[in-house]
N, C-alpha and C positions, 0 to 999 in steps of 0.2 A: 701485421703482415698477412696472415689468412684471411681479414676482411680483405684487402688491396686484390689479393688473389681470386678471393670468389666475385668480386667486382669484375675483373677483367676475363672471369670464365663464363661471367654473365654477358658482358658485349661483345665476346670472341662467337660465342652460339647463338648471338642474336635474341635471347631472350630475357625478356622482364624478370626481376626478381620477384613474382609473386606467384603465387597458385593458378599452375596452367587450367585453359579452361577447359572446364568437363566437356567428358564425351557425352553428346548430346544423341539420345535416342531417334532413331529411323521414326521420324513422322510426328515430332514435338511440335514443328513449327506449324501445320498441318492440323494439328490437333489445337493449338493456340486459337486456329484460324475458326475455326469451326467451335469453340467457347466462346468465343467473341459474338460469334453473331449467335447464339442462344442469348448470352448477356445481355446484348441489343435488346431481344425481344421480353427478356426478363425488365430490361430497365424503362424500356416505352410501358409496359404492365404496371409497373410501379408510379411511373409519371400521370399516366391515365385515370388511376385508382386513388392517387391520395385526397383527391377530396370526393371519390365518390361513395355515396350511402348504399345501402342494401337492394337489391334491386328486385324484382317481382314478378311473375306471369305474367303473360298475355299485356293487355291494354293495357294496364296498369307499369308492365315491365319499360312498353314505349313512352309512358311519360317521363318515371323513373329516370330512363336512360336520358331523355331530354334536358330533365332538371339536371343530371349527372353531369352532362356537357357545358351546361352554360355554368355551374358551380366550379368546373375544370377550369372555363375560360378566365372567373373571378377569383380562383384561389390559386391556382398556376403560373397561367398565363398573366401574370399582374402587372401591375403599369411600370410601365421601363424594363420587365424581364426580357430575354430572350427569347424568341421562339422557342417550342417542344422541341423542332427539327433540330434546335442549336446542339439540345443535351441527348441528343437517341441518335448517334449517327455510328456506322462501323468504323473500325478502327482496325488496320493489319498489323503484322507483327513491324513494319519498313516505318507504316507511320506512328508506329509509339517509339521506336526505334530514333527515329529522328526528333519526334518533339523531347525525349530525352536529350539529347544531344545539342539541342536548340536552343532549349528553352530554361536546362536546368545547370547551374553548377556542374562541376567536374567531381566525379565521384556520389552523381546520383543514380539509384536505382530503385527500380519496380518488381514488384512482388505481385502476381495476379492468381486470383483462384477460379477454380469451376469445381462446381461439386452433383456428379449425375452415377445415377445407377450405384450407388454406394460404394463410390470412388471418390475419392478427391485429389483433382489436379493442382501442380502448382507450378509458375513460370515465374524464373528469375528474372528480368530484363534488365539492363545497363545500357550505357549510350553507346557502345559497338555493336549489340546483338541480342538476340538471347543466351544467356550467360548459364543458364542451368534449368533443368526441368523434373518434377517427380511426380508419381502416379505412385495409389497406395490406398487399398482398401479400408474403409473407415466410416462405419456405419455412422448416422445423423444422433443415435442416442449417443453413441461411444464419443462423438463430439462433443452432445452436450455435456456427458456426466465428466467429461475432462475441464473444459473450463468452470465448468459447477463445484468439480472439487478444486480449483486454483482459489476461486473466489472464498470459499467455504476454507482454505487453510489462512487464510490472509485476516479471517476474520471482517471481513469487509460487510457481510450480509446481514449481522451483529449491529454492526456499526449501523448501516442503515435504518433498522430497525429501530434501533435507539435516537435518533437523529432529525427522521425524515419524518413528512407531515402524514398524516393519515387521515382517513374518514371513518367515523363511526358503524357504518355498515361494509366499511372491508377489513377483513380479519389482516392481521397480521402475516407477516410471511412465516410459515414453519420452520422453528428451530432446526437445526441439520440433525436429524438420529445416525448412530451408528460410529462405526471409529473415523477419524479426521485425520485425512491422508496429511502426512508432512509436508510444509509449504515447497521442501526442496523438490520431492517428490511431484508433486503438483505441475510446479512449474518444468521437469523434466520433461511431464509426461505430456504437455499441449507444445512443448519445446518441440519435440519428436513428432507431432502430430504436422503444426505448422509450419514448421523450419525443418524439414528432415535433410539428413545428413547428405543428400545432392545438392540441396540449398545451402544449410550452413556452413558448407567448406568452399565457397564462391563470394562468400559475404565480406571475407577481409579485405577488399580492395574499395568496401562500401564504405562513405562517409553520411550517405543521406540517402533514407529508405523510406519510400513510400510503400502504402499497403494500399493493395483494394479490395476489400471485404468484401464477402458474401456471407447468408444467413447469420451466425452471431459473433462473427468474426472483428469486428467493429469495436467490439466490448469487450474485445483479449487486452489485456496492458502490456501490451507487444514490449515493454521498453522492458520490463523484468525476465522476458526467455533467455536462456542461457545456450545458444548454438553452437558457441565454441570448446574446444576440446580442454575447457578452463573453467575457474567460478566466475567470470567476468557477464557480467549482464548485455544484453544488447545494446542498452543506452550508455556503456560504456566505450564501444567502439563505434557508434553512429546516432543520428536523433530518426526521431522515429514519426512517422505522419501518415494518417489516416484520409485519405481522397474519397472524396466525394462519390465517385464514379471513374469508369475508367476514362470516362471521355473525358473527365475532365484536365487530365494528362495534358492534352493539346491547345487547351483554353488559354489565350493570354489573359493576365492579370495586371494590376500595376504593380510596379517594383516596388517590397517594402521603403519604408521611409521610415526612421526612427523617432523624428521629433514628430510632437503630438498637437497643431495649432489649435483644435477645440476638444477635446478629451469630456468623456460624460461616464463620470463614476457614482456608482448606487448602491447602497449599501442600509442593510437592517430598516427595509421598512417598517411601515407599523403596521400588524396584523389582529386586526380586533377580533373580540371573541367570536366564536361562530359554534353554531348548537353543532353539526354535520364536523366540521374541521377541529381537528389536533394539531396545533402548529406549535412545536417546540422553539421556544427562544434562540436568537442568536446574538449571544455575549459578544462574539469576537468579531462579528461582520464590520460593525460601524466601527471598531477602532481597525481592522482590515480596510477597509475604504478610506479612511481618514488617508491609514499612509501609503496609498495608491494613489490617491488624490494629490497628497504632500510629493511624490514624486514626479507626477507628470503634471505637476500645476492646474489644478482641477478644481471648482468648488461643486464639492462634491452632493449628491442630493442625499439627505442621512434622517433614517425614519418619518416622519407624517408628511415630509418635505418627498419622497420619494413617489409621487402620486403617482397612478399608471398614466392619469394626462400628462402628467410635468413629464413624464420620461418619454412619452412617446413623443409629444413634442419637438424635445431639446434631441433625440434619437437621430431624426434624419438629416440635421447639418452634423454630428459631431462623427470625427476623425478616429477614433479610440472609443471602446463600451466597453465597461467593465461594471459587473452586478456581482456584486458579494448580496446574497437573500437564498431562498429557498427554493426549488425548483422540482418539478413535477415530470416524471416521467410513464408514459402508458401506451402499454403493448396494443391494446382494443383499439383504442381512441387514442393516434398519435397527436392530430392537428387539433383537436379541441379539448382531448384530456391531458395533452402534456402542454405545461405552460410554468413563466416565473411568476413569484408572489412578489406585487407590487403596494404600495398606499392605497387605502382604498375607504370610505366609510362604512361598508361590506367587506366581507374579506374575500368572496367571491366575484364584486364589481373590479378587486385588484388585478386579478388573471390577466395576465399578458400570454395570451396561448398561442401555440406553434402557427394555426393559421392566421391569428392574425400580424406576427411577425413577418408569415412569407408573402402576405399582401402590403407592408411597408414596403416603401423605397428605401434603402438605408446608402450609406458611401461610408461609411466605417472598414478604415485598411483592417482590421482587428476586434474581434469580440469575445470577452473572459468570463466563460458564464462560471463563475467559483459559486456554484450549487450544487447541491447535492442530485447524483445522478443524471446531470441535463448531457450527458452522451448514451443514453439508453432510449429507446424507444421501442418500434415497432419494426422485427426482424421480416426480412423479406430476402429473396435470393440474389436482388441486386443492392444490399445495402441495410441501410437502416434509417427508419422513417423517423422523424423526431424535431426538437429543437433547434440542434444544432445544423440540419440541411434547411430546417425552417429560415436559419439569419442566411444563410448561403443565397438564398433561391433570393432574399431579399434583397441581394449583392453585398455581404461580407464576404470576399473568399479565406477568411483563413478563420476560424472558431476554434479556443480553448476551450474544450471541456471535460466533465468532470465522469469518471465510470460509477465513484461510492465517494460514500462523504470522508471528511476522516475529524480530526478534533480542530479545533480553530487554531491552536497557535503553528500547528504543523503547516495550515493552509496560509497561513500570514507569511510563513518564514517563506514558503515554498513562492509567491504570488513577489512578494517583495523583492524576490533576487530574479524572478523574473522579470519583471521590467526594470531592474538593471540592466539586467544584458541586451534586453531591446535595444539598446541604447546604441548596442556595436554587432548585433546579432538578429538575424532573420528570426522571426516567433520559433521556428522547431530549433532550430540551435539554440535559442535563448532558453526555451522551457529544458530539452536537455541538461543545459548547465546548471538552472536550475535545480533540479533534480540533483543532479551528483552533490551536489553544497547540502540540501536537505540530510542526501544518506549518510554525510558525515558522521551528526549529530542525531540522528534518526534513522539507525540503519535498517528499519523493518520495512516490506519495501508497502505495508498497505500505509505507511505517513509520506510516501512521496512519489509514491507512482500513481497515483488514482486521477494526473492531468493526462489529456492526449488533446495532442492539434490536428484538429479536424481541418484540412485544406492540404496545399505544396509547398517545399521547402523553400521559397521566393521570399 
């Protein structure tokens, strides 16, 4: 009887039974407007720059810049890309507002940042409007040492460590000294940072959240913040996806497709010895791939078989990429130090590096890089430089990747229920549900949070 009642006191006032929306501050939208086009000029800086080298004085600066342009034209602009002009263009609040609206499911929304003068902005968007806005002081260290301590409670840094390839002339990453914040703690405190409480109390009407990162905002595991006034995770009430760029908001794609007509799965190459490299074995990869393969009907390429020729090859007709191997990420050297470890007679001729993935043509609806760290790279204020914008620029719009490693069987379980649910689910709702299946049985969250979908919930 009370519900019956509060029904009919909800359409006798005209209002929706959800959380009215915030009172939006004198000059948000305004202030939107005016981040956007810094971001513009941040993301042409970024576009400009990723393949350019060091550049020099005088005479030497003008050839420099020469050589810089025509290696733009061959590492950017690549065959079949889109023009620069496609990915650098402004955007106002009306037109993110409607490619919302247009282009996405009902119950999608945007999360935008700008971070100037040691402030950091944040706008909520939705397909009506803008839905919520905050402004909050937050120095660049106080950023890092927050997500530093999230990482550092989850033990993920560990993990890497123990996991990941290395070179004999780079040390190791330093142990964490000093006491080790609680994971729950951790995660409150980039919770409160990212999502503050003008954002998190706008979110319940959210099914599908995109983010668009700035500086090292990319490499938050946005799916474990807890915004609500609950212990419920974010990826409990919505899936979570990491955009490219803001522009890419407006970009048509094709509409997922769940069956797979050529599918190219790769898994546990062979990595021969190398005086320079430490490549720790991977047990679990090839029988990972095996049943990736066994589900999307795939003959899979499985160690000496997995040559960087054969894969590049068979790369740019197939439909579905999925690489279980080991993966490289570098902050200095995005495009030529971050890359996958492929077959190789060398174990350095294997490298498949970021530049030369973003100079393939690829047509892959989907790409799974299940490696360690291949959503890291190279932080910039419009994003993040790396692998995974490497297959994008290639034309994949949508990349699974990985923030930290974690142990193999956690990654099989986790990989295996996600392309189940491809089956009847868009990649970010599939890896979501994923995810939840994981925490059953693995309730820590560094054995099931450590995917994120790099692209839109489509």
């Amino acid at each position: 009887m009370k519900a019956c009642l509060k029904i009919l006191i909800c359409l006798f006032v005209g209002l929706a039974c959800t959380p009215a929306r915030a009172q939006i501050p004198e000059g948000a939208e305004r202030e939107f407007e005016a981040a956007v086009s810094q971001y513009t000029v941040n993301y042409r800086r970024l576009m400009m720059t990723r393949a350019a080298t060091p550049i020099e004085s005088g005479r030497r600066r003008k050839v420099a810049l020469a050589d810089t342009q025509q290696e733009i034209s061959e590492s950017f602009l690549v065959r079949g890309a889109p023009p620069l002009s496609e990915y650098v263009r402004s955007s106002s609040l009306l037109d993110v507002t409607t490619a919302l609206r247009q282009g996405f499911p009902e119950g999608t929304a945007l999360i935008f940042y700008a971070y100037q003068q040691e402030s950091l902005q944040i706008w909520l968007l939705d397909q009506t409007g803008l839905r919520a806005y905050s402004t909050a002081r937050v120095t660049q260290s106080k950023l890092e040492s927050a997500i530093y301590d999230l990482r550092n409670s989850l033990g993920v840094d560990s993990l890497q460590n123990n996991r990941a390839p290395s070179t004999s002339d780079v040390a190791p990453a330093p142990r964490a000294t000093g006491l080790r914040v609680s994971a729950n703690q951790a995660i409150a405190d980039v919770t409160a940072i990212l999502l503050p409480a003008p954002i998190a109390d706008q979110l319940s009407s959210v099914k599908r959240l995109i983010i668009a990162p700035i500086l090292g905002l990319g490499t938050v595991p946005y799916a474990i913040l807890r915004p609500f006034k609950s212990d419920a995770y974010l990826i409990d009430r919505m899936s979570v996806s990491i955009v490219p760029s803001l522009f890419d908001i407006e970009n048509e794609i094709e509409r997922w497709r769940p069956r797979h007509q050529q599918p190219l799965v790769i898994g546990n190459p062979y990595f021969p010895p190398d005086r320079r490299w430490k490549v720790p074995p991977l047990p679990g990869a090839e029988e990972e791939a095996l049943t990736i393969a066994r589900l999307v009907r795939a003959r899979p390429l499985i160690g000496r078989r997995a040559t960087k020729q054969s894969v590049r090859a068979r790369a740019v007709n197939a439909d579905f990429l999925y690489f279980a191997t080991h993966g490289i990420a570098s902050g200095d050297d995005p495009l030529s130090g971050g890359f996958l470890f492929l077959s190789a007679r060398r174990l350095t001729e294997g490298f498949w590096t970021a530049k030369e993935v973003q100079n393939t043509r690829l047509r892959a609806q989907l790409a799974v890089l299940s490696a360690c760290q291949t959503g890291l790279g190279k932080v910039h204020d419009a994003g993040v430089i790396g692998l995974s914008r490497a297959f994008q620029i290639a034309g994949v719009p949508r990349v699974v990747m990985s923030l930290w490693s974690v142990n193999d069987k956690a990654t099989a379980q986790l990989m295996k229920a996600f392309v189940k649910y491809l089956r009847s689910n868009v990649p970010s709702e599939a890896l979501r549900l994923a995810m939840l299946d994981v925490r059953r049985t693995r309730p820590a969250p560094a054995q099931w949070a450590s995917f994120v979908l790099f692209g839109t919930p489509r």
